[in-house]
Backbone as a printed PyTorch tensor [residue, N CA C, xyz], in Angstrom:
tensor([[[  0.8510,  -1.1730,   0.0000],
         [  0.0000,   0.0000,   0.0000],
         [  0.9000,   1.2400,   0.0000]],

        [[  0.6370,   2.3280,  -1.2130],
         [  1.6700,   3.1280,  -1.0700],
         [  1.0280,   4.4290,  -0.1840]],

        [[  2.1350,   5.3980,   0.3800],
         [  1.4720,   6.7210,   1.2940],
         [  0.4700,   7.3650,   1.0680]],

        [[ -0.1010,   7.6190,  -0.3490],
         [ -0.9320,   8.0910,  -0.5930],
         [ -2.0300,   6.9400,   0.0650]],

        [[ -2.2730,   5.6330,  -0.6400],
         [ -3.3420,   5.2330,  -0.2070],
         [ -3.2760,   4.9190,   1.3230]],

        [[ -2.3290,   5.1130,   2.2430],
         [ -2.3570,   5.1030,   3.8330],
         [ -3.3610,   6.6970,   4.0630]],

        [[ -2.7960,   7.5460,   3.5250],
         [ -3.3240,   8.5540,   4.1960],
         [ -4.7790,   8.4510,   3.8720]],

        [[ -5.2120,   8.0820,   2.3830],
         [ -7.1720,   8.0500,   2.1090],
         [ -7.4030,   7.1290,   2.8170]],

        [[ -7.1990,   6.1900,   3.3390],
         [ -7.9170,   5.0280,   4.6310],
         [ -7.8850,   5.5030,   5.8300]],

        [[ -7.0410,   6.3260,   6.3830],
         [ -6.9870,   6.6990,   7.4400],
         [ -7.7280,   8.6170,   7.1620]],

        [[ -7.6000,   9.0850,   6.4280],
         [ -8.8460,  10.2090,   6.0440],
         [-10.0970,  10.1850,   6.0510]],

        [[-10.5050,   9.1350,   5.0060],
         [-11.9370,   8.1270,   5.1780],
         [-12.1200,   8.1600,   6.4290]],

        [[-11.7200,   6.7000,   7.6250],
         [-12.1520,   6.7590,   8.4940],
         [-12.4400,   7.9340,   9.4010]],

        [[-11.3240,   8.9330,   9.5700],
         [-11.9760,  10.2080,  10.2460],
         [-12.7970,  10.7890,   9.5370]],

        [[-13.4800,  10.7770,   8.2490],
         [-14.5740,  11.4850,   7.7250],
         [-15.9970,  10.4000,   8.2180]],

        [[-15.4430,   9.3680,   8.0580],
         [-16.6680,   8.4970,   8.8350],
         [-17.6470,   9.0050,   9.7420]],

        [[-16.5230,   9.3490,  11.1460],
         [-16.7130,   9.5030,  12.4100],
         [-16.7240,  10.8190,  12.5580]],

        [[-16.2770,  11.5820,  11.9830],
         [-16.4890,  13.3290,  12.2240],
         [-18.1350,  13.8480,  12.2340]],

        [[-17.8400,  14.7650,  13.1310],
         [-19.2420,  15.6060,  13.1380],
         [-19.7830,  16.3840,  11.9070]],

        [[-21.1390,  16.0000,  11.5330],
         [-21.8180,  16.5430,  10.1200],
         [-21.4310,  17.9950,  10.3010]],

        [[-20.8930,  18.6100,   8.7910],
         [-20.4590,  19.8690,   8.7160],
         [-19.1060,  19.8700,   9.1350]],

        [[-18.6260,  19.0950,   9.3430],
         [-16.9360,  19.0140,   9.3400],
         [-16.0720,  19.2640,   8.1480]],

        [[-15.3280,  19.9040,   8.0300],
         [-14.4530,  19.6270,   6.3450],
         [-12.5840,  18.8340,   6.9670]],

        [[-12.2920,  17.8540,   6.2730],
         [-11.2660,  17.4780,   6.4660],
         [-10.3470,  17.7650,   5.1780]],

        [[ -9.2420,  18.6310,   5.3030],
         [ -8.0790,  18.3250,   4.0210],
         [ -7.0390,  18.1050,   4.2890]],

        [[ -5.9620,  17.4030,   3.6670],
         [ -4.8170,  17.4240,   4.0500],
         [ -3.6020,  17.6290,   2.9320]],

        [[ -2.4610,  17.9750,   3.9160],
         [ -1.4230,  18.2980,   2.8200],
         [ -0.2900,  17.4490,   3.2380]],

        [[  0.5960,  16.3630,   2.6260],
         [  1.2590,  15.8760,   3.1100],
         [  1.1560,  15.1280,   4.6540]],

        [[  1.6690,  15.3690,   5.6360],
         [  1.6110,  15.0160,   7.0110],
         [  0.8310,  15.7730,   8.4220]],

        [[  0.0310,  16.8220,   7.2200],
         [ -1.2010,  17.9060,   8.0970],
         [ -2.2650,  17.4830,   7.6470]],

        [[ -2.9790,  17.7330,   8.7550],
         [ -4.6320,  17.2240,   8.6620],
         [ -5.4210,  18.7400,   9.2410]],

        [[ -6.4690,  19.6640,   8.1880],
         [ -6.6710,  20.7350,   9.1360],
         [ -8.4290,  20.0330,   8.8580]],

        [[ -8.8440,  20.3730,   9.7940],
         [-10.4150,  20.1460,  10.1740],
         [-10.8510,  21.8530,  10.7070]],

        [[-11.8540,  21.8500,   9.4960],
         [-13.0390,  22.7370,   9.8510],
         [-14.4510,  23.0730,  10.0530]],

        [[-15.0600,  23.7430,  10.6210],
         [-16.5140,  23.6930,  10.9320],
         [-17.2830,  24.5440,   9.4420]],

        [[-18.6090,  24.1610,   9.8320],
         [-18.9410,  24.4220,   8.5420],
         [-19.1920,  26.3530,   8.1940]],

        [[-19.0550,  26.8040,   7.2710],
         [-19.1080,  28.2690,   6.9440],
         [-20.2760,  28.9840,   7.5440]],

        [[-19.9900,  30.2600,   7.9460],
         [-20.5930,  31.3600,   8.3480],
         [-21.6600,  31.7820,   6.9620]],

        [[-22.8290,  32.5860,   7.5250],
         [-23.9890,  32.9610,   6.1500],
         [-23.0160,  33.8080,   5.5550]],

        [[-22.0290,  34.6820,   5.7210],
         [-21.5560,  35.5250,   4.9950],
         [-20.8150,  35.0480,   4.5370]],

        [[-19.9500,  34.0050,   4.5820],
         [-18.8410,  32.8590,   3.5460],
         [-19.7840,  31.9950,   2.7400]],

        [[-20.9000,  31.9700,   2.5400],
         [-21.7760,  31.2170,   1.9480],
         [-22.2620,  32.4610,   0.8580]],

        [[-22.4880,  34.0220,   1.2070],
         [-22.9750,  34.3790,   0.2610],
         [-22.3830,  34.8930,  -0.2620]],

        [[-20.9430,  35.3390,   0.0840],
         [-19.7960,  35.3180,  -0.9010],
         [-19.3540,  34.6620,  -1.5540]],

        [[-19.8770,  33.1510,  -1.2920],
         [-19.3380,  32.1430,  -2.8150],
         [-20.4450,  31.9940,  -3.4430]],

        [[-21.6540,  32.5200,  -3.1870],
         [-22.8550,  32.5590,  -4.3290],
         [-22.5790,  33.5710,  -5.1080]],

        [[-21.9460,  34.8310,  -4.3390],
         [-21.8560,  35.9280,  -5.7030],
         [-20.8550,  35.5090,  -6.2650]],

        [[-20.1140,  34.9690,  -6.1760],
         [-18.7810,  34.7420,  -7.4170],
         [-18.9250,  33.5320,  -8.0240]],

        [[-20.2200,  32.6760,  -7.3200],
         [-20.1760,  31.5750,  -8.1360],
         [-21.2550,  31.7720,  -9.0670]],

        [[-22.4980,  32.7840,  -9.1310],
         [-23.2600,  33.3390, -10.1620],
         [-22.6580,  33.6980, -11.2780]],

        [[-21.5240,  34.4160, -10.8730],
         [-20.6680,  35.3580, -12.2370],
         [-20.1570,  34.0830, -13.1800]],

        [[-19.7040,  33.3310, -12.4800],
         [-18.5860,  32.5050, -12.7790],
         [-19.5470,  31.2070, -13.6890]],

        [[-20.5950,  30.9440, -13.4370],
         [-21.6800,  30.2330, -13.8710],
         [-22.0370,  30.3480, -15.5550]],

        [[-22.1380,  31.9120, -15.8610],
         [-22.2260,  32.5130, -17.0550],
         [-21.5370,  32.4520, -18.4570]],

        [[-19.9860,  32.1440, -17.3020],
         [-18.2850,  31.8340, -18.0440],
         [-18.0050,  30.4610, -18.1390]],

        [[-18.1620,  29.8360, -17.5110],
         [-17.9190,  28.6960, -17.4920],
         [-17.8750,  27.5090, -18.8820]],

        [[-16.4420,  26.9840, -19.0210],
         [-16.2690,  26.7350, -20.8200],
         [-17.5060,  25.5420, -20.6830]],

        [[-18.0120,  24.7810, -21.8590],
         [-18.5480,  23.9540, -22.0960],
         [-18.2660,  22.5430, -21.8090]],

        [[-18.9850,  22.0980, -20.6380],
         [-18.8840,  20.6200, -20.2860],
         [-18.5970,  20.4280, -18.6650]],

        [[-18.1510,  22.1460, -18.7340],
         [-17.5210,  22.1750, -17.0280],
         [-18.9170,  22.6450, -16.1640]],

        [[-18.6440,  22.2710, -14.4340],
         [-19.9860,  22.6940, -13.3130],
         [-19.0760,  23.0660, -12.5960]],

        [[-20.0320,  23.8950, -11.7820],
         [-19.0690,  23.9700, -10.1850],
         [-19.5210,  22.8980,  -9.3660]],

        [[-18.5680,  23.1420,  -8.4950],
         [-18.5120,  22.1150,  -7.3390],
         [-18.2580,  22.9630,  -6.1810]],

        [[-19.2870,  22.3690,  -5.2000],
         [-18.6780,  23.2080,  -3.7860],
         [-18.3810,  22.1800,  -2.7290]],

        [[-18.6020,  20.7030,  -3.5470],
         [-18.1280,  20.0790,  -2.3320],
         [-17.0150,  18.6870,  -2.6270]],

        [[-16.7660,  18.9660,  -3.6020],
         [-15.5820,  17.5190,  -4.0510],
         [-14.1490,  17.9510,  -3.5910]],

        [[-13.3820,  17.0140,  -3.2510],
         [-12.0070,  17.1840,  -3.0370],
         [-11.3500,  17.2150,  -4.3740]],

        [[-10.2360,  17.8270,  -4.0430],
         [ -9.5460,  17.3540,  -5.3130],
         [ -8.0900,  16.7560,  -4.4920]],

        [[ -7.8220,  16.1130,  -5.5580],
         [ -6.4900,  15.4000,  -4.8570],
         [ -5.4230,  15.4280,  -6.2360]],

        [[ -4.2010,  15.4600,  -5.3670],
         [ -2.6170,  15.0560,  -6.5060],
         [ -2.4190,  13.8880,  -5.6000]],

        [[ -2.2440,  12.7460,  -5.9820],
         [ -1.9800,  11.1690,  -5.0510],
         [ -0.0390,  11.7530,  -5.5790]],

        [[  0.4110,  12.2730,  -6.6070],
         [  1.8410,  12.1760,  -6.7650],
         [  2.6860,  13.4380,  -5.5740]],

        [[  1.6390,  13.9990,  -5.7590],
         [  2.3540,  15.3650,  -4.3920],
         [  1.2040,  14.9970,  -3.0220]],

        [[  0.8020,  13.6590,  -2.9370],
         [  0.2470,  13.6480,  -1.4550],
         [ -0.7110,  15.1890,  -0.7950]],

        [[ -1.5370,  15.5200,  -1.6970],
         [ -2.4960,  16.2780,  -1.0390],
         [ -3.6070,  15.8600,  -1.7950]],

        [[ -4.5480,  16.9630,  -0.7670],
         [ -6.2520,  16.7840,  -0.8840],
         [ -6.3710,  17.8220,  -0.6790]],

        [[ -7.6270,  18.5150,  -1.4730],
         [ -8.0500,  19.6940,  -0.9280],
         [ -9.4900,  20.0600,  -0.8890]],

        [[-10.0570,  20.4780,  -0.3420],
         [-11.6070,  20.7830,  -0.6490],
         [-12.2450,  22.3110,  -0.8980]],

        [[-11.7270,  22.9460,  -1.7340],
         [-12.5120,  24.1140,  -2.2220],
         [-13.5640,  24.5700,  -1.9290]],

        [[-13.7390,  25.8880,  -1.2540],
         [-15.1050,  26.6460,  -1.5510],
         [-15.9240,  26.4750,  -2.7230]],

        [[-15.0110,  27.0750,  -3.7460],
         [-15.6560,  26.5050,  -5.2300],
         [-15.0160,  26.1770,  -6.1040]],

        [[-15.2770,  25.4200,  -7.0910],
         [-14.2280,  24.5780,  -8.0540],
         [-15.0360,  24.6640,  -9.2680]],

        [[-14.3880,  23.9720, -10.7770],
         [-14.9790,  23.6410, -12.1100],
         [-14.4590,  22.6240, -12.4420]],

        [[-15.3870,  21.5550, -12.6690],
         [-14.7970,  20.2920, -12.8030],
         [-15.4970,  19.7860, -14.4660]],

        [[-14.9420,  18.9120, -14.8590],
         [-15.4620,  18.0030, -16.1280],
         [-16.8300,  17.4110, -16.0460]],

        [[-18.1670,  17.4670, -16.0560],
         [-18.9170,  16.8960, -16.2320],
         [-18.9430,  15.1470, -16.2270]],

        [[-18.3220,  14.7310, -16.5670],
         [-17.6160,  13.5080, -16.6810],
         [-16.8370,  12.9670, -15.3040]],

        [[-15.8780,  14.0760, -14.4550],
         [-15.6970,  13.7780, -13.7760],
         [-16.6530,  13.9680, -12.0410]],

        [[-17.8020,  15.0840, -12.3440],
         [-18.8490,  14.6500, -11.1420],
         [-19.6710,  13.8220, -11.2770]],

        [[-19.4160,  13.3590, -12.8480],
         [-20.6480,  11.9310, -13.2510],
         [-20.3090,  10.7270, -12.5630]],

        [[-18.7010,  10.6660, -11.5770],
         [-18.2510,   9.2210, -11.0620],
         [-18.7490,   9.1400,  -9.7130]],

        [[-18.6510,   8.3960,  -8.9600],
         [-19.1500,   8.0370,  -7.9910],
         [-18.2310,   8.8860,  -6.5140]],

        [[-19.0500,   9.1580,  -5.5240],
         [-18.1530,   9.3770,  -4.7080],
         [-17.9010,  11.2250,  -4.9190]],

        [[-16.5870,  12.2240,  -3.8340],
         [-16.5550,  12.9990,  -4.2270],
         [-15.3520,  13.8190,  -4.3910]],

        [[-14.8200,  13.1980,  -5.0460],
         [-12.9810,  13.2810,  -5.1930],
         [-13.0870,  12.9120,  -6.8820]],

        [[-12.3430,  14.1400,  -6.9090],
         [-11.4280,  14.4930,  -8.4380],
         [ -9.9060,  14.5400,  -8.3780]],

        [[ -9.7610,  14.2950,  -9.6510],
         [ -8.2670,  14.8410,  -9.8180],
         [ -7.8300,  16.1580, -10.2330]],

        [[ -6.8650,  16.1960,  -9.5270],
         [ -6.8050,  17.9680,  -9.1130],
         [ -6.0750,  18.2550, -10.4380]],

        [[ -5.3650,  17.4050, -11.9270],
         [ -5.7390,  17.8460, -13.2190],
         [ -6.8900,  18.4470, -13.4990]],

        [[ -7.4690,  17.9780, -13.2890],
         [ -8.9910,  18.3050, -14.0100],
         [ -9.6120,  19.8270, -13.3090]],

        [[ -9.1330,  20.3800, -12.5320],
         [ -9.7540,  21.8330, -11.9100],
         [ -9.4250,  22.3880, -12.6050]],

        [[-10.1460,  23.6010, -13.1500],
         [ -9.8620,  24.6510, -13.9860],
         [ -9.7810,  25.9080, -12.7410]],

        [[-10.2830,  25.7630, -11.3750],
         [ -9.8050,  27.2250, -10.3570],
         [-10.4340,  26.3110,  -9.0480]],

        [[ -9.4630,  26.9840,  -7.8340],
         [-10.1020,  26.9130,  -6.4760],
         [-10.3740,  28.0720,  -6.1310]],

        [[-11.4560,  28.9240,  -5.3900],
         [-12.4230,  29.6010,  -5.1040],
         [-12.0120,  29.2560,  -3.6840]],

        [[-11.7950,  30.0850,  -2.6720],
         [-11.5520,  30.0770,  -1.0700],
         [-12.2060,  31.5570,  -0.4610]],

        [[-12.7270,  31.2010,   0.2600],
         [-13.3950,  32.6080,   1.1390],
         [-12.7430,  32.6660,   2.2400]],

        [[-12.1660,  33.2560,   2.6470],
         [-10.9220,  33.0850,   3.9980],
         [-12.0370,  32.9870,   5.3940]],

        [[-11.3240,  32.0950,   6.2560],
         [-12.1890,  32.0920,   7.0970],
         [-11.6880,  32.6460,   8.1040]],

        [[-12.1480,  33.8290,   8.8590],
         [-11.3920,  34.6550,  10.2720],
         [-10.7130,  33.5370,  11.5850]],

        [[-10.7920,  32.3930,  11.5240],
         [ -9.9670,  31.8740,  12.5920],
         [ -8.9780,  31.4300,  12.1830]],

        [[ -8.6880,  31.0350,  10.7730],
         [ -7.4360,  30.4460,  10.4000],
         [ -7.8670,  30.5540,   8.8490]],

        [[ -6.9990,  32.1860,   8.5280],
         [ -6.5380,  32.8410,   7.4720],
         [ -5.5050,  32.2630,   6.5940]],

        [[ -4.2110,  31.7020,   7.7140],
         [ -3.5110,  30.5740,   7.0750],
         [ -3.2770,  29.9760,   6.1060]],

        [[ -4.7340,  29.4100,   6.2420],
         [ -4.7900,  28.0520,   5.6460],
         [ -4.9430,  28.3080,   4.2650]],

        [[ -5.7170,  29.6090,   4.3030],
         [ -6.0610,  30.0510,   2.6260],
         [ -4.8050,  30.5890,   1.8680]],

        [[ -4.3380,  31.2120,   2.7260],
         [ -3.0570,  32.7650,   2.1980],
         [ -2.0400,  31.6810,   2.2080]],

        [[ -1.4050,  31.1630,   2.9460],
         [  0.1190,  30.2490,   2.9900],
         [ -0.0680,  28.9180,   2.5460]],

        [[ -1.0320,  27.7550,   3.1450],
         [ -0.9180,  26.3670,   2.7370],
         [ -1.7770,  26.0210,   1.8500]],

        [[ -2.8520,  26.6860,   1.6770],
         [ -3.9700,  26.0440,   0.0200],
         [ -3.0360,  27.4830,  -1.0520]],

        [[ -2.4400,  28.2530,  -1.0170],
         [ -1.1220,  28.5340,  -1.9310],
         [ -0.6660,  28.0760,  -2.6280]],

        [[  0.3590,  27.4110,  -1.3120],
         [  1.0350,  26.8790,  -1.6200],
         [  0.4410,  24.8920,  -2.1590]],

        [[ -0.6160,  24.8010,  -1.5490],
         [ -0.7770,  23.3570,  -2.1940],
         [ -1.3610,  23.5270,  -3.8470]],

        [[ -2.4410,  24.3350,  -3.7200],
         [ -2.9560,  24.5820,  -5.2760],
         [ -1.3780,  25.2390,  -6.2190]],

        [[ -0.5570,  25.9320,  -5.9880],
         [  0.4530,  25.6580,  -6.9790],
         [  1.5310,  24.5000,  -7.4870]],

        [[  1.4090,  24.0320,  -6.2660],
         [  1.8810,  22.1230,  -6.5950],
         [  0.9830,  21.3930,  -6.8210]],

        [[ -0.3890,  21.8190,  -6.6130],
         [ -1.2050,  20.6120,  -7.2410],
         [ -1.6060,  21.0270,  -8.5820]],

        [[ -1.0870,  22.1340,  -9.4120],
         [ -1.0500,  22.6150, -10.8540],
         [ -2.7210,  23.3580, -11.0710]],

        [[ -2.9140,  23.8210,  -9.9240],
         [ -4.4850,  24.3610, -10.1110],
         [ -4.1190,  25.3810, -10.9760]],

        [[ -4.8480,  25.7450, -12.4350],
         [ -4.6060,  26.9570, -13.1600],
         [ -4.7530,  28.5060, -12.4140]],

        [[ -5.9420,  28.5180, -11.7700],
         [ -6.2740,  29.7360, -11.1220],
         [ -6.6700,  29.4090,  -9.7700]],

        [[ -6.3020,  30.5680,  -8.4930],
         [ -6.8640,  30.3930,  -7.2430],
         [ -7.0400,  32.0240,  -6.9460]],

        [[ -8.3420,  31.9020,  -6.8200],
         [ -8.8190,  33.3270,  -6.2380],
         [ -9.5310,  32.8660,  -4.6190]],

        [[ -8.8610,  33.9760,  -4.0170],
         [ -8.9630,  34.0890,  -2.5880],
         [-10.1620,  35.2450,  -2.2540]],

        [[-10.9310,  35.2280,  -1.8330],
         [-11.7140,  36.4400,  -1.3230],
         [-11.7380,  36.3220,   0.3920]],

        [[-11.0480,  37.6750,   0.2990],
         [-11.0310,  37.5730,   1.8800],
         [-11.5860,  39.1250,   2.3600]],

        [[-12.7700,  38.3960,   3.1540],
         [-13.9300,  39.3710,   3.9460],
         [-13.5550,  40.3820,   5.1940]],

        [[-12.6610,  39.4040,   5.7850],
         [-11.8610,  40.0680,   7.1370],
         [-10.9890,  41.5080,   6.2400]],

        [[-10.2740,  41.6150,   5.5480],
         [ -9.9510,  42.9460,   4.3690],
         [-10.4370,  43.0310,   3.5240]],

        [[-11.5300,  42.8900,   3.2840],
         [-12.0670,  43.3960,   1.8960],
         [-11.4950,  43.5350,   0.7380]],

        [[-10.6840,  42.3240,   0.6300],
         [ -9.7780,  42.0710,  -0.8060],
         [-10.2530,  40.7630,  -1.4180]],

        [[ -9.9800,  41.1180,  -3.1620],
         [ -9.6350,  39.5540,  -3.6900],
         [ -8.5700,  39.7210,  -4.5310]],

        [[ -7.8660,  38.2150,  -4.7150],
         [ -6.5670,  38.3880,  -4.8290],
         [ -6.9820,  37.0200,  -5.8700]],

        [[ -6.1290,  37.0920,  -6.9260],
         [ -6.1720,  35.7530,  -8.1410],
         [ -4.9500,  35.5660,  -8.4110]],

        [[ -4.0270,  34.4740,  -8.3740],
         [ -3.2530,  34.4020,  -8.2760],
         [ -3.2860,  33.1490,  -9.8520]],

        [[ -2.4870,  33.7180, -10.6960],
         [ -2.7000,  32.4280, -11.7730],
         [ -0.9890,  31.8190, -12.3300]],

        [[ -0.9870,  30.9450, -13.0480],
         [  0.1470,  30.6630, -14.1740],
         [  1.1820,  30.0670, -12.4820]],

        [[  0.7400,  28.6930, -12.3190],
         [  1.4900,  27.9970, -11.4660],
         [  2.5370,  27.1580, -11.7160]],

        [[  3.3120,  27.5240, -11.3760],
         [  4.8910,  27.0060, -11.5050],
         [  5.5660,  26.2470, -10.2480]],

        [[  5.8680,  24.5360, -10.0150],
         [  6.6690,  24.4330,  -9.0170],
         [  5.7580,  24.7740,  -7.2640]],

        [[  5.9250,  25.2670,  -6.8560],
         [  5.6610,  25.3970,  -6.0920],
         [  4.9370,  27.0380,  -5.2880]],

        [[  4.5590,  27.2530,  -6.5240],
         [  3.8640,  28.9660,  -6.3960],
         [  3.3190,  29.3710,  -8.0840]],

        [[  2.7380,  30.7570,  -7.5540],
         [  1.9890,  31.2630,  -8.5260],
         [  2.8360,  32.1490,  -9.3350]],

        [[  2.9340,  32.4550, -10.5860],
         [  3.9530,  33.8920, -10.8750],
         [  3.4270,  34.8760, -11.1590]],

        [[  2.0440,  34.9610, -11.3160],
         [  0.8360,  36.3990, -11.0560],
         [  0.2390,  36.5610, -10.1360]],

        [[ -0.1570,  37.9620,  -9.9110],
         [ -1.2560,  37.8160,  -8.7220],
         [ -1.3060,  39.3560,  -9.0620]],

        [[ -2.9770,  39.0940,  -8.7910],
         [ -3.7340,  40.6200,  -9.2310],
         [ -4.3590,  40.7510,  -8.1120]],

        [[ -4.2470,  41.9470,  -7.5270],
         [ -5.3010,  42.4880,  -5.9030],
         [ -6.5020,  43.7160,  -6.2430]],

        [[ -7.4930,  42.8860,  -5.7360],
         [ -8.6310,  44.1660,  -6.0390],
         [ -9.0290,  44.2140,  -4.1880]],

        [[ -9.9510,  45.6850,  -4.0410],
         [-10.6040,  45.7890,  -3.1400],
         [-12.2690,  45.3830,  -3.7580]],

        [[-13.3840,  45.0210,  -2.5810],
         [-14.6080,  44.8950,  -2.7610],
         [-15.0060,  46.1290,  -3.0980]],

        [[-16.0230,  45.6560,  -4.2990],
         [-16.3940,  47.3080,  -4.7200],
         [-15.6610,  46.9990,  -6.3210]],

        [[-14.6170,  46.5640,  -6.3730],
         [-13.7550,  46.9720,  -7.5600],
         [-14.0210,  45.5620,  -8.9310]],

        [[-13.6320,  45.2110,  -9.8640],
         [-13.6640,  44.5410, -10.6460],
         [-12.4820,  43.9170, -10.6960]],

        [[-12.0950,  42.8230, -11.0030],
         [-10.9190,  41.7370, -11.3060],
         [-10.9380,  40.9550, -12.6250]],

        [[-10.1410,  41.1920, -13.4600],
         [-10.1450,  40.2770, -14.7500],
         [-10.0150,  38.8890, -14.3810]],

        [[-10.3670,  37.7080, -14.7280],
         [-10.4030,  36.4910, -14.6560],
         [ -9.9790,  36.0980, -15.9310]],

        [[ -9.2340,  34.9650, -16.1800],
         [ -8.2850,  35.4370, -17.7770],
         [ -9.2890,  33.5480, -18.0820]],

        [[ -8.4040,  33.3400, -19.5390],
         [ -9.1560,  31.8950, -19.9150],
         [ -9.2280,  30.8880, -19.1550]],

        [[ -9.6540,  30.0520, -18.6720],
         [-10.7840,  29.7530, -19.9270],
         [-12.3300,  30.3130, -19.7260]],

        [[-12.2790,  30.8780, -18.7000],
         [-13.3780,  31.8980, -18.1880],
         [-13.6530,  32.8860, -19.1770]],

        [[-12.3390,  33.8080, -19.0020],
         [-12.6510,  35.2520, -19.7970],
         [-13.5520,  36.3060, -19.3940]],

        [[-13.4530,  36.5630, -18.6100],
         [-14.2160,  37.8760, -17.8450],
         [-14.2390,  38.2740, -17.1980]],

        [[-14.6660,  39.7520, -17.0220],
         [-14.6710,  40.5940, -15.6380],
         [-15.1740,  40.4550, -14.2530]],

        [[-15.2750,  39.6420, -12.8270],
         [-15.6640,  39.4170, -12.2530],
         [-16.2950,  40.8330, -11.2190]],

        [[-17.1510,  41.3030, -10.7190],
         [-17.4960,  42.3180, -10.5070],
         [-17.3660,  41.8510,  -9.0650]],

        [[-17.0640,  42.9880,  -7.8440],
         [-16.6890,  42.5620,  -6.6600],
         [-17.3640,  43.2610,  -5.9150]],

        [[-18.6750,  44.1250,  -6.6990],
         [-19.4690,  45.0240,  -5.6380],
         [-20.3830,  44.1320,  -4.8090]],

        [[-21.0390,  42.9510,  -4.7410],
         [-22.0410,  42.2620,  -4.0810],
         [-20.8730,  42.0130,  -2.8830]],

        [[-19.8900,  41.3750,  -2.7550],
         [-19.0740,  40.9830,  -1.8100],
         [-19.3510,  41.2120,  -0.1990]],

        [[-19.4250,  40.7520,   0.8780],
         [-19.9910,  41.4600,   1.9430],
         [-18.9910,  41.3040,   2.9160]],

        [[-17.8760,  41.8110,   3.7040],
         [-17.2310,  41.9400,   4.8080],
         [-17.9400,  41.0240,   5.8980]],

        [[-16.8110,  40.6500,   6.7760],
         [-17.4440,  39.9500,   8.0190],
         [-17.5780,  41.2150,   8.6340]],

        [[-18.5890,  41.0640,   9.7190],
         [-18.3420,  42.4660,  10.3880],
         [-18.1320,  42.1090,  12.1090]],

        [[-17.2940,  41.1860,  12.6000],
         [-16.7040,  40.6650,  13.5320],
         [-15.6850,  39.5320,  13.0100]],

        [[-14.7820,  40.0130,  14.9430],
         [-13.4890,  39.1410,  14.0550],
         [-14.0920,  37.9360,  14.3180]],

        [[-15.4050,  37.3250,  14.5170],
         [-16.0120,  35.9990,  14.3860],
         [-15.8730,  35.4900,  13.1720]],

        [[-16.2190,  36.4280,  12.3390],
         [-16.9530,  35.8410,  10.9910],
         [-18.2340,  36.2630,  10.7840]],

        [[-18.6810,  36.6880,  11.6750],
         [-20.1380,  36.5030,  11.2410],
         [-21.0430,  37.5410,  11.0570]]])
């Protein structure tokens, strides 16, 4: 049994037994567990996942709840929002291959900012994700970071809420950032 498949048997089982609304991902030899999103991290990935709905190339859906995984770089990840192959949410189960993402979509969450800004970064540029846009509520920024190389991104465009962000192919369009809504505690909520 090679590491990769140690870590999905032993992932599995803690997704078994975890409390409904749990999210489990991991990167290598980290396991982060989170509770489920605040109404305002929920309606910040409806407004960008409306826009994004419109663009979306032919054959692709979103996803707000499949993992994606690299079994060759030992991660998993589970996206706010994703675009996957039609073909590939047609299989059973809810894990893709993290080839097949065309963007990860993350809404930062106020207890562990982290995870979005430094380690889903750094994992979506080793797991060859084309695009990762971050919207983060706690500053009222979004940030797209594209053209992944190695172990990082070599663009990155910063807008404030309120402002517009180009989203380049296979999308192609202006994402508008006025609906966006701030947490308005350092809760989240």
């Amino acid at each position: 049994m090679t590491f990769y498949e140690q870590h999905r048997d032993f992932i599995e089982e803690l997704e078994r037994i975890a409390p409904d609304g749990v999210r489990i991902e991991w990167s290598g030899d980290t396991l982060t567990m989170q509770a489920s999103p605040s109404n305002i991290h929920q309606l910040n990935i409806a407004q960008v996942r409306r826009q994004f709905e419109r663009h979306a190339p032919d054959g692709y859906l979103p996803s707000e709840r499949s993992e994606i995984v690299s079994p060759d770089v030992s991660k998993g990840r589970e996206p706010d929002l994703t675009y996957l192959p039609v073909e590939v949410l047609s299989e059973p189960g809810n894990r893709a291959p993290a080839a097949e993402a065309l963007i990860a979509v993350e809404i930062v969450s106020p207890s562990n900012p982290g995870n979005d800004w430094m380690d889903k970064l750094h994992d979506y540029a080793v797991m060859r994700i084309p695009l990762y846009l971050i919207v983060d509520p706690r500053q009222r920024t979004v940030t797209l970071f594209s053209e992944p190389n190695h172990d990082r991104y070599h663009t990155r465009s910063d807008r404030k809420f309120g402002d517009e962000i180009r989203v380049p192919e296979p999308f192609g369009f202006t994402l508008s950032l006025a609906a966006l809504v701030p947490y308005r505690d350092p809760a989240g909520g």
